[in-house]
VOGU-3710 file (C-alpha; in Angstrom, 3 decimals, decimal comma):
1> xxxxxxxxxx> 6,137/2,764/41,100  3,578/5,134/39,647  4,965/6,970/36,601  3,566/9,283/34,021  3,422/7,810/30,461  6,339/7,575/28,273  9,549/6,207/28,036  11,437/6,135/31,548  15,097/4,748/31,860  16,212/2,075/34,745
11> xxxxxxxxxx> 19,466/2,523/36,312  20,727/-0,445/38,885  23,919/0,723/41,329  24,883/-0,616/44,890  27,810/-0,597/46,846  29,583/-3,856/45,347  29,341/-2,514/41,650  32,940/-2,372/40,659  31,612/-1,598/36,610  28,821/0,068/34,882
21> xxxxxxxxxx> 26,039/-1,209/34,525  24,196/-1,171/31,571  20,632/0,969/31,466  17,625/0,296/29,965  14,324/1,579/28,931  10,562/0,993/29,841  7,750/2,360/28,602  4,553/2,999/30,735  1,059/2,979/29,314  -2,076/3,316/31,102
31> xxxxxxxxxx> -3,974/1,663/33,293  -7,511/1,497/35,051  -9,373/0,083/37,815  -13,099/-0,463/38,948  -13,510/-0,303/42,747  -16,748/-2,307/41,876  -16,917/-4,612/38,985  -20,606/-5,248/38,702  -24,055/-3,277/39,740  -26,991/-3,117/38,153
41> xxxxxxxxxx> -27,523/0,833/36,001  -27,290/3,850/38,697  -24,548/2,557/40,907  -22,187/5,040/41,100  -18,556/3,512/40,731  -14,638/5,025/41,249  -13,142/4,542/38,522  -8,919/5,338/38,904  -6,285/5,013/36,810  -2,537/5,810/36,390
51> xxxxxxxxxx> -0,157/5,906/33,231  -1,194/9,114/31,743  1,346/12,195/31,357  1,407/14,824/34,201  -1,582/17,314/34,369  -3,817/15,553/30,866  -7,279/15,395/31,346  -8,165/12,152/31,102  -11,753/10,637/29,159  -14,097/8,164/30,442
61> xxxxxxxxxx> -16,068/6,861/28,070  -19,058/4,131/28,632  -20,939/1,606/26,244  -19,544/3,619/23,485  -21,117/7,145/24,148  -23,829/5,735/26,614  -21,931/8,223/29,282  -18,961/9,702/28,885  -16,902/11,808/32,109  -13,596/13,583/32,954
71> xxxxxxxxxx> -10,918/13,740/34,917  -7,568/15,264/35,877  -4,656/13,307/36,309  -1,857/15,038/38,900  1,502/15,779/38,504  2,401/11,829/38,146  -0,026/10,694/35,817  -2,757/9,221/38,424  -6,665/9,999/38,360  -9,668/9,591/39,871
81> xxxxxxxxxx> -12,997/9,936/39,266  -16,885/9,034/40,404  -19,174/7,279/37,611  -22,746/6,751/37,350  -23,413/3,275/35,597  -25,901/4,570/32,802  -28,971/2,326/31,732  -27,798/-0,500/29,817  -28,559/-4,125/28,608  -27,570/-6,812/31,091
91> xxxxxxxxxx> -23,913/-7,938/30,382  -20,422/-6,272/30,119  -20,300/-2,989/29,623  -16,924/-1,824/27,942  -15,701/1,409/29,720  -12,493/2,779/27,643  -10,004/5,873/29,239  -7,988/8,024/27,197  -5,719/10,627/27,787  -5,538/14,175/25,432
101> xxxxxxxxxx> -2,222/12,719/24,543  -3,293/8,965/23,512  -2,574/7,032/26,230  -5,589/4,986/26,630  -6,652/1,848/28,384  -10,208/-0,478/29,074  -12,076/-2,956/31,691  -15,511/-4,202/31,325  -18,512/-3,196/33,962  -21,243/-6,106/34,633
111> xxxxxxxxxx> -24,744/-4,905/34,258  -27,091/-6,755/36,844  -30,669/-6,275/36,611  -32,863/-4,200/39,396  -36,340/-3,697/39,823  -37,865/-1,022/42,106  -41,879/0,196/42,883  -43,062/3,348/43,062  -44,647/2,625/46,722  -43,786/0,282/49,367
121> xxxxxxxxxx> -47,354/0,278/49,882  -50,845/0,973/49,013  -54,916/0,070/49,298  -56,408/-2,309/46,027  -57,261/-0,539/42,991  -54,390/2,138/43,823  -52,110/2,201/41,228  -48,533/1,235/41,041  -45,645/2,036/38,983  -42,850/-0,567/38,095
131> xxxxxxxxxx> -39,710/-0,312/36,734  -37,014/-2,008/35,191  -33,226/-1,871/34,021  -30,220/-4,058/33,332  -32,723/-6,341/31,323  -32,083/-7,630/28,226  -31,967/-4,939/25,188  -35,473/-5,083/23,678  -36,205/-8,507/25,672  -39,908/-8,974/25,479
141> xxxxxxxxxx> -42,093/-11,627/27,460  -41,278/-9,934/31,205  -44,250/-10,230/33,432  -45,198/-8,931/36,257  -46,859/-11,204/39,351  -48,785/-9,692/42,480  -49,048/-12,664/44,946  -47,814/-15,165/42,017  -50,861/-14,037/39,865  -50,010/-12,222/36,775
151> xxxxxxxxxx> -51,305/-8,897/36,288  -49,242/-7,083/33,098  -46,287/-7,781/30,955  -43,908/-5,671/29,353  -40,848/-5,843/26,515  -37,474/-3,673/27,593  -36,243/-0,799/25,356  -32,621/-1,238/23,579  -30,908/-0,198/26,545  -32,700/-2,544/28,721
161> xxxxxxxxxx> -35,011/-0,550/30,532  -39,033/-0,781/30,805  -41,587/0,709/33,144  -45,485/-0,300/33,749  -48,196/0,635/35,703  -50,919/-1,947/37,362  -53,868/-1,269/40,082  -53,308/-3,097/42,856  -55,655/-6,218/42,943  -58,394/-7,042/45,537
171> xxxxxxxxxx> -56,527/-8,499/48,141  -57,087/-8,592/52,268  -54,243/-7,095/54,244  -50,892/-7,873/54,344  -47,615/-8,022/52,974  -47,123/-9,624/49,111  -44,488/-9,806/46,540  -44,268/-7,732/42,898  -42,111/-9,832/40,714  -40,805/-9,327/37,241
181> xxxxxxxxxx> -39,674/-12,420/35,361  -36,519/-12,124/32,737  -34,063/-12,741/35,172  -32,987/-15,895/37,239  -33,592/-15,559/39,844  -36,966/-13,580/39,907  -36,679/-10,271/40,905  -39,136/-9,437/43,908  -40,543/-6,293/45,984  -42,836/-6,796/48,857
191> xxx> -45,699/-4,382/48,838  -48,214/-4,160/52,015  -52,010/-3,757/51,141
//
């Protein structure tokens, strides 16, 4: 059953016990759980837990000081709380909980990639902001293809991130693809001229 931390004792008794029975002790630690496991940086994840004493406030920490939030836990040591995946490399991302009075515990986040436009759509020369994140930290060689033809390329920051701006090429009407390489696959956007 849920239990705040510490040392709890187990007693056994039924109807047919004719002696005592002996007792013994168990000791609960904490414990924490990812309703999603993996998202690319910006999902927003609840994160619970349980195992902490009654009323501590409890510490989330992410990537080592990449985010950090709190929480409460209630009168028997459970918590709950909403967290926003920071930017980060692509990979696990070590998220570690700890209670004011030491009771700690970890998991691991995995960091997908995501690439998003700054329009859906557009007329040729207009310019067009893309960005990256969940890349690899300081990966270089990404480019950047309107209708398969390349028109920039980029490196990521440490935590993964990058941004660019291109004018849209001359192109007739219609619907194409923006695509950043780096990942497998290819990440994609259509844009409509």
């Amino acid at each position: 059953p849920n239990a705040t931390a510490g040392t709890h004792t187990v007693r056994a008794s039924g109807s047919l016990t004719t002696s005592s029975v002996p007792t013994a002790s168990m000791i609960v630690g904490a414990g924490v759980n990812l309703e999603q496991t993996s998202g690319p940086p910006g999902s927003v994840v609840r994160v619970t837990g349980s195992g902490v004493r009654a009323r501590d406030r409890v510490i989330i920490n992410v990537g080592n000081g990449l985010a950090t939030t709190e929480a409460t836990a209630n009168n028997q040591g459970q918590w709950s709380a909403d967290l926003t995946i920071p930017p980060a490399p692509r990979g696990q991302l070590t998220i570690n909980v700890a209670g004011s009075s030491g009771q700690g515990a970890e998991t691991t986040f995995n960091v997908t990639s995501t690439m998003t436009i700054s329009e859906p759509k557009g007329s040729p020369n207009s310019p067009i902001i893309v960005r990256g994140e969940g890349f690899g930290a300081n990966q270089s060689g990404i480019t950047i293809t309107f209708n398969d033809e390349i028109v920039t390329s980029v490196a990521a920051n440490p935590q993964g991130s990058w941004n660019t701006t291109f004018n849209i090429p001359p192109t007739p009407k219609g619907t194409y693809f923006i695509k950043a390489s780096g990942t497998t696959p290819e990440l994609q956007a259509p844009f409509t001229v």
